[in-house]
C-alpha positions as CSV (number, residue, x, y, z in Angstrom):
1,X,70.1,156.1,66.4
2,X,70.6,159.0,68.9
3,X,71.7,161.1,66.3
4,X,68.1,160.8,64.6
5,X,66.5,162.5,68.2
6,X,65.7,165.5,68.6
7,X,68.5,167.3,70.2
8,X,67.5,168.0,74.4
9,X,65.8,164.7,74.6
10,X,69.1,163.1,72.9
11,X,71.5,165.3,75.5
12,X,69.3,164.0,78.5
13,X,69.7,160.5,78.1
14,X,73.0,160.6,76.9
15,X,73.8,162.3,80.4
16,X,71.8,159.9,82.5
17,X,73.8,157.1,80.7
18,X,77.2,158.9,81.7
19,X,76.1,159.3,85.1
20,X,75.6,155.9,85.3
21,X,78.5,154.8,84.3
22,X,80.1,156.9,86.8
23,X,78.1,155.3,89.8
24,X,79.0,152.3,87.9
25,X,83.2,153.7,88.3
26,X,82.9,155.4,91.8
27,X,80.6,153.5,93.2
28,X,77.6,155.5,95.0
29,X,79.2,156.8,98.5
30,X,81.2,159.1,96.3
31,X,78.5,160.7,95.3
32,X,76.1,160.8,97.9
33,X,75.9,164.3,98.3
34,X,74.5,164.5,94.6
35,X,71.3,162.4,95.8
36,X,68.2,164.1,97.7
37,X,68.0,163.7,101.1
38,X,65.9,165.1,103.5
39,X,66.3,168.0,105.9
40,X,69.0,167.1,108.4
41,X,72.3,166.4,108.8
42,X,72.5,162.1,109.2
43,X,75.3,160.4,109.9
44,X,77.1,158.3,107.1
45,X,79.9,156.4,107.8
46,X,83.6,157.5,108.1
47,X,85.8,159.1,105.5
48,X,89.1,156.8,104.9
49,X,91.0,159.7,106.6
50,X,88.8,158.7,109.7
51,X,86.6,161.9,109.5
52,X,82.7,161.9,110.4
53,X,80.9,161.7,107.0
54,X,77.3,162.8,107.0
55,X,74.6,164.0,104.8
56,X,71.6,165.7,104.5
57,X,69.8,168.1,102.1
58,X,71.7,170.2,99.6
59,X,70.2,172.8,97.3
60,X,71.7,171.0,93.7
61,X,70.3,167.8,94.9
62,X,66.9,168.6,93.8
63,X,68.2,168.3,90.2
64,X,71.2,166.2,90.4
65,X,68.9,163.2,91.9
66,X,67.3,163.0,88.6
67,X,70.3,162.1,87.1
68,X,71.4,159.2,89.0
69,X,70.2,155.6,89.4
70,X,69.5,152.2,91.3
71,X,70.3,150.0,89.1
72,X,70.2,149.1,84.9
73,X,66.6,148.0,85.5
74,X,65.6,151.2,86.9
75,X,67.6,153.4,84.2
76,X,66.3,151.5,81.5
77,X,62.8,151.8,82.1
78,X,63.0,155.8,82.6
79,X,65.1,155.4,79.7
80,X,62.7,153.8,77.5
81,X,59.8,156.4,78.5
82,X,61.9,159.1,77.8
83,X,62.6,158.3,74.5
84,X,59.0,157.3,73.9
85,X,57.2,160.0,75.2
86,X,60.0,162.8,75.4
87,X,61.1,162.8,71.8
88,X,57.4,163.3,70.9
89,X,56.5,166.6,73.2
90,X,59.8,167.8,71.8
91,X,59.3,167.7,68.4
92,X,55.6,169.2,69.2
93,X,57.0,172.2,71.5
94,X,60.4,172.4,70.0
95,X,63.4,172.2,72.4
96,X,63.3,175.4,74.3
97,X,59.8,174.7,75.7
98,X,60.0,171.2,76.3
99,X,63.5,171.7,78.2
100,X,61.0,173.9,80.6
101,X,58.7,171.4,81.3
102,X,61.4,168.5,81.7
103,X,62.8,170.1,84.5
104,X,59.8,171.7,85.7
105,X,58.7,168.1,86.6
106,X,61.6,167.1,87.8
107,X,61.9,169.9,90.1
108,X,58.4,170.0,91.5
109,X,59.1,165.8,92.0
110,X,61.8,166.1,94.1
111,X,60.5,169.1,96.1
112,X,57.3,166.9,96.9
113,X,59.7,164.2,97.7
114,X,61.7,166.4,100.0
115,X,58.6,166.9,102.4
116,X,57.6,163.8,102.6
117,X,60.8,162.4,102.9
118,X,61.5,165.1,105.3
119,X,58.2,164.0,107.5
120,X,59.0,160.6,107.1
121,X,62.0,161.6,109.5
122,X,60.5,163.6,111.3
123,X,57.9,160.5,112.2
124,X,60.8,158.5,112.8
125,X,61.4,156.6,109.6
126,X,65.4,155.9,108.9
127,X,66.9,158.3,106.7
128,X,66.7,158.0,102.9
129,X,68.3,159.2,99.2
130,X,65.8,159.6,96.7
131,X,67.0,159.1,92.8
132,X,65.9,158.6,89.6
133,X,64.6,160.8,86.8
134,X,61.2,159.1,87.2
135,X,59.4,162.6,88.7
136,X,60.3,163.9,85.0
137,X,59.2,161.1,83.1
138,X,55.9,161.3,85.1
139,X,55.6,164.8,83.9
140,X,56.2,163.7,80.5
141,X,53.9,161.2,80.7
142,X,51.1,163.7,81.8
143,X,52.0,165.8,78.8
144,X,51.8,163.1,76.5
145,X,48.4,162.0,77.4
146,X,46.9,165.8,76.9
147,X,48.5,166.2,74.1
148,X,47.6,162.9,72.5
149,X,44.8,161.7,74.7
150,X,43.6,159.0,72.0
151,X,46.5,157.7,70.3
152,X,47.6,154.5,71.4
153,X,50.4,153.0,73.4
154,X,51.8,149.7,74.6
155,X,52.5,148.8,77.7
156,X,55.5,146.1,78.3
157,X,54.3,145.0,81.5
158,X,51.8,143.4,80.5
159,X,51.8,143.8,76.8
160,X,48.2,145.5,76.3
161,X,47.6,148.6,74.2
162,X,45.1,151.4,75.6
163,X,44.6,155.1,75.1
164,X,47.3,157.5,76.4
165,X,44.9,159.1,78.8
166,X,43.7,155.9,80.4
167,X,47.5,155.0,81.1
168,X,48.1,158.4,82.5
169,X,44.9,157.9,84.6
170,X,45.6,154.6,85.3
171,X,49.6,155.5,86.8
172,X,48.4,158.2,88.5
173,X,45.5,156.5,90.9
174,X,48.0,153.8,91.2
175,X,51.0,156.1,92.3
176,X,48.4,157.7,95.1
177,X,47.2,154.0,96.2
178,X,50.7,152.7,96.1
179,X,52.1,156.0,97.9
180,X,49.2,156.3,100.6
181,X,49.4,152.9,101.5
182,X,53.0,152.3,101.7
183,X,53.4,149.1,99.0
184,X,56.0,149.2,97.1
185,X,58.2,150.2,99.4
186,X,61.7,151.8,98.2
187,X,59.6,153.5,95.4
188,X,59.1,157.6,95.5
189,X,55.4,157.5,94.3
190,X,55.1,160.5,95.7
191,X,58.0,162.0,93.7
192,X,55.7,160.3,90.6
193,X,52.5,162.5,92.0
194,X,54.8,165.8,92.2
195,X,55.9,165.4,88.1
196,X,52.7,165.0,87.4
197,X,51.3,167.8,89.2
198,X,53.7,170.5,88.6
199,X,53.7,169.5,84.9
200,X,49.8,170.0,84.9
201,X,49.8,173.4,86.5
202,X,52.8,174.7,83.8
203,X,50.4,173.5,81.0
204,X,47.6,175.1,82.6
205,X,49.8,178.4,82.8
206,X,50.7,178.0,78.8
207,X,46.6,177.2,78.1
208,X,45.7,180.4,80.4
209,X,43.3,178.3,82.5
210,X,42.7,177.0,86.0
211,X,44.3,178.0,88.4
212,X,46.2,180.8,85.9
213,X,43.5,183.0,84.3
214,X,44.3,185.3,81.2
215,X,45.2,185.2,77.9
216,X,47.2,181.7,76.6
217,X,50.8,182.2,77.0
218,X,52.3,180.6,73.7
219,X,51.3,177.5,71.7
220,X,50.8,174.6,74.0
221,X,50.0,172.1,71.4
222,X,50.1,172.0,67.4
């Protein structure tokens, strides 16, 4: 089955699945340096050779978070969307293109999640990692409902088919409730917002339009 995908989107969750398995091996502290943190320095424990561990921002982590996850649940579900929506846009952009925007997204989601995060702090919240590769499936699922506004998808939770715009409407109101009013705690919704956004402003850029005026920079869409 994953040799039948195109070939970035196959790469991508064949190395989120390895990574996994690594957290699964090592077990997180290991790797805590490879998850965004915010600006600081935080105190994490001890080594076993009885040194101070600590940890704090690093410049890689604002790609390497988007490669690690909480738990099957939460692997599976970016998982799915990635294969759903990414192998889709890839096809349509081909894989140079759609490599961009991927990590675009998941850029621009974890710098978004680094100042609020970083604020949080600031404002006396506890320190926090932020993982997950949902900022780039975000993105993707922006792209997927410009591209394709009015073909239909299914949701799993609940089961009920609607437009690809209204769902990208629909998860992006309720990423900005969710994230101004604090529910669903332990969630970057915020990250979410920051795929989303960047993903829009590099399609924008391609399409020559708002906020990027001038001629259209390449094909866009078929």
């Amino acid at each position: 089955m994953l040799n039948q995908l195109p070939p970035v989107t196959r790469a991508l969750l064949i190395a989120n699945g390895l990574v996994f398995l690594l957290q699964l091996t090592l077990g997180n502290t290991p790797l805590l340096n490879f998850m965004l943190w915010p600006l600081g320095d935080f105190p994490a424990g001890m080594t076993p050779d009885g040194a101070r561990l600590s940890v704090g921002f690093l410049p890689w982590q604002i790609v390497t978070y988007g490669f690690m996850h909480g738990g099957f649940v939460h692997l599976l579900f970016n998982m799915l969307a990635l294969f759903m929506f990414g192998s889709r846009l890839e096809y349509t952009w081909g894989p140079r293109r759609y490599l961009t925007y991927y990590f675009t997204c998941l850029v621009g989601a974890g710098l978004i999640q680094l100042i609020v995060a970083t604020w949080s702090v600031s404002s006396g919240v506890n320190p926090y990692p932020t993982i997950g590769a949902s900022g780039g499936v975000f993105g993707l699922l922006l792209a997927y409902g410009m591209l394709f506004p009015r073909e239909r998808v299914m949701l799993l939770f609940p089961p009920i088919p609607m437009q690809a715009r209204t769902l990208v409407i629909a998860f992006g109101v309720l990423s900005l409730a969710m994230g101004v009013t604090g529910t669903a705690a332990g969630i970057a919704h915020f990250a979410h917002l920051g795929g989303m956004l960047f993903g829009f402003g590099l399609i924008q850029y391609w399409r020559g339009r708002w906020p990027f005026g001038g001629r259209r920079r390449g094909p866009w869409k078929p």
